[in-house]
TIVO-2410 file (N, C-alpha, C; in nm, 3 decimals):
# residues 148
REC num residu      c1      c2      c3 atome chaine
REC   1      X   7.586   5.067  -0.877     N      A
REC   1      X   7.526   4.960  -0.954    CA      A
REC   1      X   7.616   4.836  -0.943     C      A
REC   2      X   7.552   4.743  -0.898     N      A
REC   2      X   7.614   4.607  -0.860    CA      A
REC   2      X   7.640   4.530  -1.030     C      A
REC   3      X   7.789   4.540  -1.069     N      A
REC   3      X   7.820   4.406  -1.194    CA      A
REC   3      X   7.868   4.299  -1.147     C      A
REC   4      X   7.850   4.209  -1.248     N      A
REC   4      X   7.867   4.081  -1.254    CA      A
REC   4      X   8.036   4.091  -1.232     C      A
REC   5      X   8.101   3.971  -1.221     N      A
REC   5      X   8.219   3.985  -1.161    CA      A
REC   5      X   8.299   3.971  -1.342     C      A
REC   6      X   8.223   3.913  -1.428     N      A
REC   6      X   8.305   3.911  -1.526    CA      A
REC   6      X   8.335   4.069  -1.585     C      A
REC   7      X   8.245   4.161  -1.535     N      A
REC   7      X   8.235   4.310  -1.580    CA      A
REC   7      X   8.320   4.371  -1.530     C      A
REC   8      X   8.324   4.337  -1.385     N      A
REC   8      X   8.427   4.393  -1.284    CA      A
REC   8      X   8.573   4.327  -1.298     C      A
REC   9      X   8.552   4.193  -1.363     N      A
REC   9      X   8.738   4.150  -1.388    CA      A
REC   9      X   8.814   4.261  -1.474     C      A
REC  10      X   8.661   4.321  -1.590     N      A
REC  10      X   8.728   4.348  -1.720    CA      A
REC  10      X   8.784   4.489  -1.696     C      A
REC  11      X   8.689   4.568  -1.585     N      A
REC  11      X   8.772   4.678  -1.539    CA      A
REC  11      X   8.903   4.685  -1.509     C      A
REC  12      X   8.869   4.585  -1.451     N      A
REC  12      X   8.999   4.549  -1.318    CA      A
REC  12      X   9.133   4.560  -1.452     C      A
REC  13      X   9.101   4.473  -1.530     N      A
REC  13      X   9.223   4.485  -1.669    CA      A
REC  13      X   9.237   4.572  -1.718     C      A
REC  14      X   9.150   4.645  -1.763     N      A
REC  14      X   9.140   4.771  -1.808    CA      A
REC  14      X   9.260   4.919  -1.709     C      A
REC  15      X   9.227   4.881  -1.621     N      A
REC  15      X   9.317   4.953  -1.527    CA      A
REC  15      X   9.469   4.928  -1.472     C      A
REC  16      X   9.503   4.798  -1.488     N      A
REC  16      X   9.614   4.743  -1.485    CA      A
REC  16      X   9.691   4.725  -1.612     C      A
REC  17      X   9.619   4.722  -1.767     N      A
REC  17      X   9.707   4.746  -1.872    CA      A
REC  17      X   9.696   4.904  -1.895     C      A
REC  18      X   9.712   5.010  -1.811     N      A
REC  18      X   9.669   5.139  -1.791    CA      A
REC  18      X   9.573   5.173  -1.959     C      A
REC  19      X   9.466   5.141  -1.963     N      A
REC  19      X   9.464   5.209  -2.097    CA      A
REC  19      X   9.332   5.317  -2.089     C      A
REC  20      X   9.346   5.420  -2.182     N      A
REC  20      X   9.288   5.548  -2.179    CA      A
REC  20      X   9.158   5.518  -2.184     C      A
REC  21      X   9.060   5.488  -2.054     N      A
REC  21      X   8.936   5.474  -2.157    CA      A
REC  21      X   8.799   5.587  -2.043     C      A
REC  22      X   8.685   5.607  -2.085     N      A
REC  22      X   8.607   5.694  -2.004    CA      A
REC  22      X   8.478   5.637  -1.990     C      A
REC  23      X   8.379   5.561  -1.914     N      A
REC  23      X   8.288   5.521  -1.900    CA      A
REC  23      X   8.160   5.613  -1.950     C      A
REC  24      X   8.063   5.558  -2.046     N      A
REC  24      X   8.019   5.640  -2.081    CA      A
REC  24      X   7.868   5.608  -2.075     C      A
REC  25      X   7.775   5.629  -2.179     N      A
REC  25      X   7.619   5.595  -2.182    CA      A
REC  25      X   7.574   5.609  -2.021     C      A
REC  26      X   7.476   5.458  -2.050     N      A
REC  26      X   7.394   5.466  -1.877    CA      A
REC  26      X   7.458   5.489  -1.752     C      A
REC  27      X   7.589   5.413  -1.762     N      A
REC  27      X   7.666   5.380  -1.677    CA      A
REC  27      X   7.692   5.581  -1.605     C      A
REC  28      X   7.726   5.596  -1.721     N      A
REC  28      X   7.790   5.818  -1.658    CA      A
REC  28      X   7.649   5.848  -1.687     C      A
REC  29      X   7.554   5.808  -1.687     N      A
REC  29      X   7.422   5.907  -1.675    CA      A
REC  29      X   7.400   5.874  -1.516     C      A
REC  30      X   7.399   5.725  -1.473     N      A
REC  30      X   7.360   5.740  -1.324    CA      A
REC  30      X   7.485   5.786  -1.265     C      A
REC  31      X   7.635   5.803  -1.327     N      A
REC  31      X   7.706   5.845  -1.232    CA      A
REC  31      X   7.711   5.960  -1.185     C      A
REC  32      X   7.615   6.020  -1.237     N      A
REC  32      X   7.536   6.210  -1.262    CA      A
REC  32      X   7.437   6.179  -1.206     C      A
REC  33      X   7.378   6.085  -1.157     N      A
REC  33      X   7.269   6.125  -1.069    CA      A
REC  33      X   7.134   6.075  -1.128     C      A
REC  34      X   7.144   6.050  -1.218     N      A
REC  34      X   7.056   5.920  -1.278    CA      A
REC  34      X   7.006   5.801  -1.336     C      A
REC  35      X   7.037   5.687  -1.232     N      A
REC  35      X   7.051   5.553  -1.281    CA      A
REC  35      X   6.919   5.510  -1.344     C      A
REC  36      X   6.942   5.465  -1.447     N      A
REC  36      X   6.862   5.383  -1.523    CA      A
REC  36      X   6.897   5.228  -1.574     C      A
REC  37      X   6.807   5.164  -1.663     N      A
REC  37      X   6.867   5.037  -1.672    CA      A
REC  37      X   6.960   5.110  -1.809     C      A
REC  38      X   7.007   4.934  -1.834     N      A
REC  38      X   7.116   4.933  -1.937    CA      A
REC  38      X   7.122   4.844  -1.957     C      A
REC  39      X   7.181   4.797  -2.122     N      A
REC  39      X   7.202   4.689  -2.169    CA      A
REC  39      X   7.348   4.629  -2.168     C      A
REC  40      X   7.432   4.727  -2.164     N      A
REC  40      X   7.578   4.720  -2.208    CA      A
REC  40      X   7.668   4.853  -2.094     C      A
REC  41      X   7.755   4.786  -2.115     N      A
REC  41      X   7.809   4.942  -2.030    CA      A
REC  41      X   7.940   5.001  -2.186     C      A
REC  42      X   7.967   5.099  -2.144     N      A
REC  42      X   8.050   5.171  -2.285    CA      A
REC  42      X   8.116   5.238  -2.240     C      A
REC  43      X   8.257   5.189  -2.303     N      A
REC  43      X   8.395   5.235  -2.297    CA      A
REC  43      X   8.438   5.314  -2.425     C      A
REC  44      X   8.470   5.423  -2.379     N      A
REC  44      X   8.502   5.520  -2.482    CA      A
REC  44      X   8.665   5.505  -2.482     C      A
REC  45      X   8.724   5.471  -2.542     N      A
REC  45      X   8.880   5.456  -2.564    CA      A
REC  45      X   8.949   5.509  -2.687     C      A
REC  46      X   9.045   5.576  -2.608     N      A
REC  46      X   9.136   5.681  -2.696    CA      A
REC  46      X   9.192   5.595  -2.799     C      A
REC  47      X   9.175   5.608  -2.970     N      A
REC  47      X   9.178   5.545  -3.019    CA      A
REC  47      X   9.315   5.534  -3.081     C      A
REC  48      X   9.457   5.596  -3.042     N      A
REC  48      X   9.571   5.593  -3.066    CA      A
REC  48      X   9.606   5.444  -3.081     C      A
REC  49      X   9.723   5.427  -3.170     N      A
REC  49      X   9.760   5.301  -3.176    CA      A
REC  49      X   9.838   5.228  -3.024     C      A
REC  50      X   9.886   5.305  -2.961     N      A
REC  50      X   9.935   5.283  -2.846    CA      A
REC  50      X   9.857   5.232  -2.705     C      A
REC  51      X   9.729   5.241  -2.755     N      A
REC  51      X   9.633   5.235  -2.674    CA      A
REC  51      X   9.529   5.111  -2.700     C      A
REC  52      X   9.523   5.153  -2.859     N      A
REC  52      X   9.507   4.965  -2.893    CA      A
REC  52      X   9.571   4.859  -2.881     C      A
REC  53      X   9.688   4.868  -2.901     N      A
REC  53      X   9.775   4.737  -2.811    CA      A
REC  53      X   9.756   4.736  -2.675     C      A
REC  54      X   9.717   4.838  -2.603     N      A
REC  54      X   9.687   4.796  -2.462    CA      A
REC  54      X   9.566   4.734  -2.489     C      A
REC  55      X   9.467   4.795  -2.531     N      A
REC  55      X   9.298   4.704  -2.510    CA      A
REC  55      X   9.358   4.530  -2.553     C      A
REC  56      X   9.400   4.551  -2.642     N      A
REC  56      X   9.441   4.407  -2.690    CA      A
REC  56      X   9.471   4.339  -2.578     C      A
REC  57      X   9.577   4.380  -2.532     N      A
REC  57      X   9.613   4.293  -2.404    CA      A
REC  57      X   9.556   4.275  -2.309     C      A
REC  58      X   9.488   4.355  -2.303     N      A
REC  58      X   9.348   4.378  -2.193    CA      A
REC  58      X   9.269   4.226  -2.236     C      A
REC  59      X   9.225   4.263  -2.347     N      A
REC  59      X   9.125   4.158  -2.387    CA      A
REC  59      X   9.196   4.025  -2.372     C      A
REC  60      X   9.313   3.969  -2.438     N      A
REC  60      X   9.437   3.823  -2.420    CA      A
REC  60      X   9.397   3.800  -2.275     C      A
REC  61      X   9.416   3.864  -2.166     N      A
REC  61      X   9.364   3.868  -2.094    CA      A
REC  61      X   9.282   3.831  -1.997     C      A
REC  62      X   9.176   3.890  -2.072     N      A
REC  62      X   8.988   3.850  -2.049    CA      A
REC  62      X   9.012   3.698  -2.073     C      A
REC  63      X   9.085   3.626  -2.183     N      A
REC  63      X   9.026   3.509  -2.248    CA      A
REC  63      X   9.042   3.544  -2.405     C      A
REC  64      X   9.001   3.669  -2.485     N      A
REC  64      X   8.953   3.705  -2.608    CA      A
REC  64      X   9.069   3.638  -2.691     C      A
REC  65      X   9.057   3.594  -2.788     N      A
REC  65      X   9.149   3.486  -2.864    CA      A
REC  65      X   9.147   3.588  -2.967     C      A
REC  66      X   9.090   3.694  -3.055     N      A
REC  66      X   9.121   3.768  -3.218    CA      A
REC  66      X   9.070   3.869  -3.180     C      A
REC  67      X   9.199   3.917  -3.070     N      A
REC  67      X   9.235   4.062  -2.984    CA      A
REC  67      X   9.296   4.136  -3.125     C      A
REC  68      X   9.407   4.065  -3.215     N      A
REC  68      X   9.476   4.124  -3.317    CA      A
REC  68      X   9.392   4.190  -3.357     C      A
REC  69      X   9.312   4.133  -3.429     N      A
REC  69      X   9.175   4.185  -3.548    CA      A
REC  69      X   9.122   4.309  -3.439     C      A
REC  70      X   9.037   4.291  -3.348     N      A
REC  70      X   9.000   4.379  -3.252    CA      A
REC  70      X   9.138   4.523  -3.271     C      A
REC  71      X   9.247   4.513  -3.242     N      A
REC  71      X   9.330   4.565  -3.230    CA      A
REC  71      X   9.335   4.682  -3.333     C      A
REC  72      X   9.362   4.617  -3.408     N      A
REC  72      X   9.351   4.694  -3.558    CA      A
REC  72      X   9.216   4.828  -3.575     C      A
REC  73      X   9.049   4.729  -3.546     N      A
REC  73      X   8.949   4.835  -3.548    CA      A
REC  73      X   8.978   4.937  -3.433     C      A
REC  74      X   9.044   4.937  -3.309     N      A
REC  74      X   9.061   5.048  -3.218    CA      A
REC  74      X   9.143   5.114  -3.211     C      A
REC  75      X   9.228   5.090  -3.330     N      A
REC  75      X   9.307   5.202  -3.361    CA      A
REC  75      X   9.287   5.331  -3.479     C      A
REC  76      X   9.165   5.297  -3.493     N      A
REC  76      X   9.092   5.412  -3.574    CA      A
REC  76      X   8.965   5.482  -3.527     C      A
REC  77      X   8.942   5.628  -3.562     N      A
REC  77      X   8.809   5.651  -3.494    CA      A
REC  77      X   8.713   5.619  -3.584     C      A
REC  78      X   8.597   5.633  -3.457     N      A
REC  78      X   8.463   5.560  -3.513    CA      A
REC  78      X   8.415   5.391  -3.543     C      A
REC  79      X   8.464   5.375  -3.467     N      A
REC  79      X   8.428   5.198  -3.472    CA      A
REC  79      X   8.385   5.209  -3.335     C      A
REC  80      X   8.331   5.062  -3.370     N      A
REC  80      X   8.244   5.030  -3.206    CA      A
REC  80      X   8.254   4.842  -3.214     C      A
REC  81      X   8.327   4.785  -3.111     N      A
REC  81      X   8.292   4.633  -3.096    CA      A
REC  81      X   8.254   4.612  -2.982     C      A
REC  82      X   8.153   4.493  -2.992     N      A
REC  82      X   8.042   4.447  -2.927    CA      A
REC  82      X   8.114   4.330  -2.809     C      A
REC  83      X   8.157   4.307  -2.719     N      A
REC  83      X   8.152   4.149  -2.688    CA      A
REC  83      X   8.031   4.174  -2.555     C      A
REC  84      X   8.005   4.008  -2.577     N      A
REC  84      X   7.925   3.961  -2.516    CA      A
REC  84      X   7.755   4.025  -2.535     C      A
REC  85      X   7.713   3.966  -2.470     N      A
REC  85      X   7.538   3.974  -2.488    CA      A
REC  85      X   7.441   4.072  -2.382     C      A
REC  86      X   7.337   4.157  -2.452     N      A
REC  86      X   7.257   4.263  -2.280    CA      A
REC  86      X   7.221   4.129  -2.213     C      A
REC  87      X   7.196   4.161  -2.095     N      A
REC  87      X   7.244   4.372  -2.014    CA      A
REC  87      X   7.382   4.363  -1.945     C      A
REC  88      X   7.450   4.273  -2.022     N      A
REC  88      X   7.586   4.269  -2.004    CA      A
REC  88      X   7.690   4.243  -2.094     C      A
REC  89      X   7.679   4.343  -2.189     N      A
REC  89      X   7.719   4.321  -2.297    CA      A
REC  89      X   7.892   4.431  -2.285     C      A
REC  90      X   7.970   4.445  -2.370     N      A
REC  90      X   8.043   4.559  -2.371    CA      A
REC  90      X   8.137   4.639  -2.467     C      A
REC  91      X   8.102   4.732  -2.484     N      A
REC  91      X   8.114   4.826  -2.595    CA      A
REC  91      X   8.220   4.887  -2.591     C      A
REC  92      X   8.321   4.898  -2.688     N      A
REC  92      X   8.422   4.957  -2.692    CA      A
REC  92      X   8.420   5.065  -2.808     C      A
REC  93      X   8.423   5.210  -2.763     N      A
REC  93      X   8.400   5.243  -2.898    CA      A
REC  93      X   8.548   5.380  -2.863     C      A
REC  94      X   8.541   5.413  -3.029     N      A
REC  94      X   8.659   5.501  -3.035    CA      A
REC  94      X   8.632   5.653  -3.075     C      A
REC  95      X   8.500   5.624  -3.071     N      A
REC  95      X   8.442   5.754  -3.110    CA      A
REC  95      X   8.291   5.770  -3.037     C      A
REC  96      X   8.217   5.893  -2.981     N      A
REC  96      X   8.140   5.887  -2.970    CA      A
REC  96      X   8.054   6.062  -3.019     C      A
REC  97      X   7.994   6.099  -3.017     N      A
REC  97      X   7.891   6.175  -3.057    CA      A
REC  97      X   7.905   6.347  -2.985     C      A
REC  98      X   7.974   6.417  -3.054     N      A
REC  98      X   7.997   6.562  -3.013    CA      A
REC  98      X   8.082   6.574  -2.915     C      A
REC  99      X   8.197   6.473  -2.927     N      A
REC  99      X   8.307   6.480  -2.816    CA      A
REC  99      X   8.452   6.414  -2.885     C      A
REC 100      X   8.563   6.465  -2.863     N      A
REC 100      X   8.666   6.387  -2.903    CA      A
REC 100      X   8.713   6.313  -2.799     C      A
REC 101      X   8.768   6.207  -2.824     N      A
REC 101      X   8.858   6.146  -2.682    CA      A
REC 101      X   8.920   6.246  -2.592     C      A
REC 102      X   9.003   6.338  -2.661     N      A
REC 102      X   9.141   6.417  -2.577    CA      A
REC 102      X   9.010   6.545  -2.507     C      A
REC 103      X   8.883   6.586  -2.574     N      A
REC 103      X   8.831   6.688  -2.511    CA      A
REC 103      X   8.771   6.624  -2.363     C      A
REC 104      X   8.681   6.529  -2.387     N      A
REC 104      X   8.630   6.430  -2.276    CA      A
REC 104      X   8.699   6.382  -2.189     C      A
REC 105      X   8.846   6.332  -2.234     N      A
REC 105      X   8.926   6.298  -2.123    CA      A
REC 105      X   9.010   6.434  -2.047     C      A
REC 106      X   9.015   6.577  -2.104     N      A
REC 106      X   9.070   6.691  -2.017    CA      A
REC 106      X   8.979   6.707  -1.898     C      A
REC 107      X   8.827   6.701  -1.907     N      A
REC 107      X   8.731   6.752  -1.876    CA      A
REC 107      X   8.670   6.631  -1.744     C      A
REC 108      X   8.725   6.545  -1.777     N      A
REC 108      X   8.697   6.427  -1.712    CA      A
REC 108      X   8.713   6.342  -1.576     C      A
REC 109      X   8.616   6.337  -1.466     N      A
REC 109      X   8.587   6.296  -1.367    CA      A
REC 109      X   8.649   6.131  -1.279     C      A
REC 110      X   8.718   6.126  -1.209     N      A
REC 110      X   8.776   6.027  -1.141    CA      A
REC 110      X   8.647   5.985  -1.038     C      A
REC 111      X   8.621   5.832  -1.066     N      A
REC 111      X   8.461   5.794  -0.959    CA      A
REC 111      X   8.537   5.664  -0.938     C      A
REC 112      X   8.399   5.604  -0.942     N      A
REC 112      X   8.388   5.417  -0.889    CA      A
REC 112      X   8.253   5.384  -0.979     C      A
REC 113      X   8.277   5.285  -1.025     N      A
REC 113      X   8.189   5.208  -1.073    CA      A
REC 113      X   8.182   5.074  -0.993     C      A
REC 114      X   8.081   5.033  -0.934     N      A
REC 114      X   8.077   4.939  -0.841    CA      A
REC 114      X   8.203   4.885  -0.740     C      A
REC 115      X   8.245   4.994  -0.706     N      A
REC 115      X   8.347   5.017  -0.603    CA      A
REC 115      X   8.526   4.987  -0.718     C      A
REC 116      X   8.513   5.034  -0.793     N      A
REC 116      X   8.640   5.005  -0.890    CA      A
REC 116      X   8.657   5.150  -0.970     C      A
REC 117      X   8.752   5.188  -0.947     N      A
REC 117      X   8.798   5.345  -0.977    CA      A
REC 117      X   8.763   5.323  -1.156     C      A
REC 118      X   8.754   5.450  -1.217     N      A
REC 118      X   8.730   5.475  -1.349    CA      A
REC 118      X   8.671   5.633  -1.369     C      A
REC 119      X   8.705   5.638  -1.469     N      A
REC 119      X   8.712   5.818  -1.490    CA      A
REC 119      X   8.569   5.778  -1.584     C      A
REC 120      X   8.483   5.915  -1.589     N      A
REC 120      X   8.381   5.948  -1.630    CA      A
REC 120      X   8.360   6.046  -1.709     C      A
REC 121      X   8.291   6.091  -1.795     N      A
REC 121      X   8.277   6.270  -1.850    CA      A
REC 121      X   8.232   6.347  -1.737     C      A
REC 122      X   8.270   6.456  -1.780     N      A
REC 122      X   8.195   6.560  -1.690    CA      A
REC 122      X   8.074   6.594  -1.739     C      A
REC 123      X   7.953   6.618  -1.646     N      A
REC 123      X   7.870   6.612  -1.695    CA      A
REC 123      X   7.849   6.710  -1.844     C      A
REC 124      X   7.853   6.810  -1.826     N      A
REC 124      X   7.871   6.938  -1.971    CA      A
REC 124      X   7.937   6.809  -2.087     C      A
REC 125      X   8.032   6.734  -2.062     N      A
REC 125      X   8.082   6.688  -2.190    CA      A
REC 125      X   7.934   6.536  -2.207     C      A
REC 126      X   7.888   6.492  -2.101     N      A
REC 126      X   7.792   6.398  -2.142    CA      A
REC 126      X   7.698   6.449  -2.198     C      A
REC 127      X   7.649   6.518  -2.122     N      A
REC 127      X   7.511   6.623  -2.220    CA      A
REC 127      X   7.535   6.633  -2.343     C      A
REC 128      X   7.685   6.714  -2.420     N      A
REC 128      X   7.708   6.720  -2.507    CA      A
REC 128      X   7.690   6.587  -2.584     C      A
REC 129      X   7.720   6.504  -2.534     N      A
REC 129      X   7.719   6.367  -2.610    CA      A
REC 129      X   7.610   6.374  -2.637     C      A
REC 130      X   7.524   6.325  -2.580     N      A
REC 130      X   7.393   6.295  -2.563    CA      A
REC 130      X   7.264   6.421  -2.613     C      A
REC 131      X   7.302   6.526  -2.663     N      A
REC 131      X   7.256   6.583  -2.724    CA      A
REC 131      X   7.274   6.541  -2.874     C      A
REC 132      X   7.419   6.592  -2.920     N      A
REC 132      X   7.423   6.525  -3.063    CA      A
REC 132      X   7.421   6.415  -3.137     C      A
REC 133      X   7.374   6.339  -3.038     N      A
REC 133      X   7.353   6.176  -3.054    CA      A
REC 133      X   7.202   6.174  -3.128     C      A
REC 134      X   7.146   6.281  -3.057     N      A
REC 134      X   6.983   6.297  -3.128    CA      A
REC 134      X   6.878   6.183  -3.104     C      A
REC 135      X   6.965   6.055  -2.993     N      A
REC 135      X   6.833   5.958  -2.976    CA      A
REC 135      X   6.750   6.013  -2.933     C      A
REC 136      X   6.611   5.950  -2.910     N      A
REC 136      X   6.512   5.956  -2.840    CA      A
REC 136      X   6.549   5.921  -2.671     C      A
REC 137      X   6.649   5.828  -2.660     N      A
REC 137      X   6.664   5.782  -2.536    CA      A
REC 137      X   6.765   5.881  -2.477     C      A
REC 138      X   6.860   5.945  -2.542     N      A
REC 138      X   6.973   6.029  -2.536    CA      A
REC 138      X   6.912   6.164  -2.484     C      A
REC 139      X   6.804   6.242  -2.555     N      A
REC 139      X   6.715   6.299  -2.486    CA      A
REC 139      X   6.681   6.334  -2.367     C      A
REC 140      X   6.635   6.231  -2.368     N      A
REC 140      X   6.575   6.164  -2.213    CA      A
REC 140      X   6.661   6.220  -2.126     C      A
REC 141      X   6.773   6.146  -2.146     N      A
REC 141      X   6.863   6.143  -2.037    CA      A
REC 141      X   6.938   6.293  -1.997     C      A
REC 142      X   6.912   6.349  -2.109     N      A
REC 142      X   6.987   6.519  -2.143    CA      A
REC 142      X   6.825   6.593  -2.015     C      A
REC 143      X   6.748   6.544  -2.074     N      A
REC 143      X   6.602   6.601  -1.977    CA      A
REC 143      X   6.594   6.583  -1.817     C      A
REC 144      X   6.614   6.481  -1.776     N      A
REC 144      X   6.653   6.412  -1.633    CA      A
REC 144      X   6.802   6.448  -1.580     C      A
REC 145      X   6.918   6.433  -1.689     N      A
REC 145      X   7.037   6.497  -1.611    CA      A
REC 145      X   7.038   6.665  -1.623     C      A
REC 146      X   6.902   6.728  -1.683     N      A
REC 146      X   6.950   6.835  -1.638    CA      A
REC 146      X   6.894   6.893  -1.540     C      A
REC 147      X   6.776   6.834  -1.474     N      A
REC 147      X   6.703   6.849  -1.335    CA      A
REC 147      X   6.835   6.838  -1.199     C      A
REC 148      X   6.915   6.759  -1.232     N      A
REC 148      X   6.987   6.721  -1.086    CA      A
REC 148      X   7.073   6.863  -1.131     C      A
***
């Protein structure tokens, strides 16, 4: 899937302030074998405090000017911040749905996202997601990734 280059800078940072994070939603459903659209792509990041000062810097970075504040919500689980707008929007969250960071990241797949390295779930841990997530769209995707 071809991103915009501002998507692909933010990887690019993401990987150079090494910080723990696992590509998740649409993005690891087509990396399993079934691309669909998307609004946002989603970063699941280990929500240690050590790891929020990296996103921070990640973001200083990007441009992001109230990385601090940001900083602070990703060092706890269960938050989710938004920047920017679909279908390029991007989600940082510290928690996601029938998975812990440390289980998802043991279990977890080394790929490319538009030719830029990034680790993924394995599929068993996305399903899992995406089962106890209980969307309608989450579903879906549990129905179609389990054909491939």
């Amino acid at each position: 899937m071809k991103l915009p280059e501002d998507l692909r800078e933010f990887i690019g940072l993401l990987t150079s302030h090494e910080v723990e994070f696992l590509v998740m939603g649409g993005h690891a459903v087509a990396f399993h074998g079934y691309p669909r659209f998307t609004g946002d792509i989603d970063f699941f990041v280990n929500p240690k405090p050590e790891n929020a000062r990296r996103v921070a810097a990640c973001l200083r970075a990007f441009g992001f000017h109230d990385a601090a504040a940001i900083e602070v919500e990703l060092a706890q689980p269960g938050k989710l911040v938004q920047l920017g707008v679909p279908p390029f929007r991007i989600d940082l969250l510290t928690s996601v749905s029938g998975l812990s960071f440390e289980e998802a990241a043991r279990e977890s797949i080394p790929g490319q996202i538009d030719g830029l390295p990034a680790r993924f779930p394995s599929k068993q841990a996305l399903l899992a997601n995406k089962r106890a997530s209980g969307r309608s769209k989450d579903l879906l995707d549990v129905e179609e990734l389990e054909k491939r």
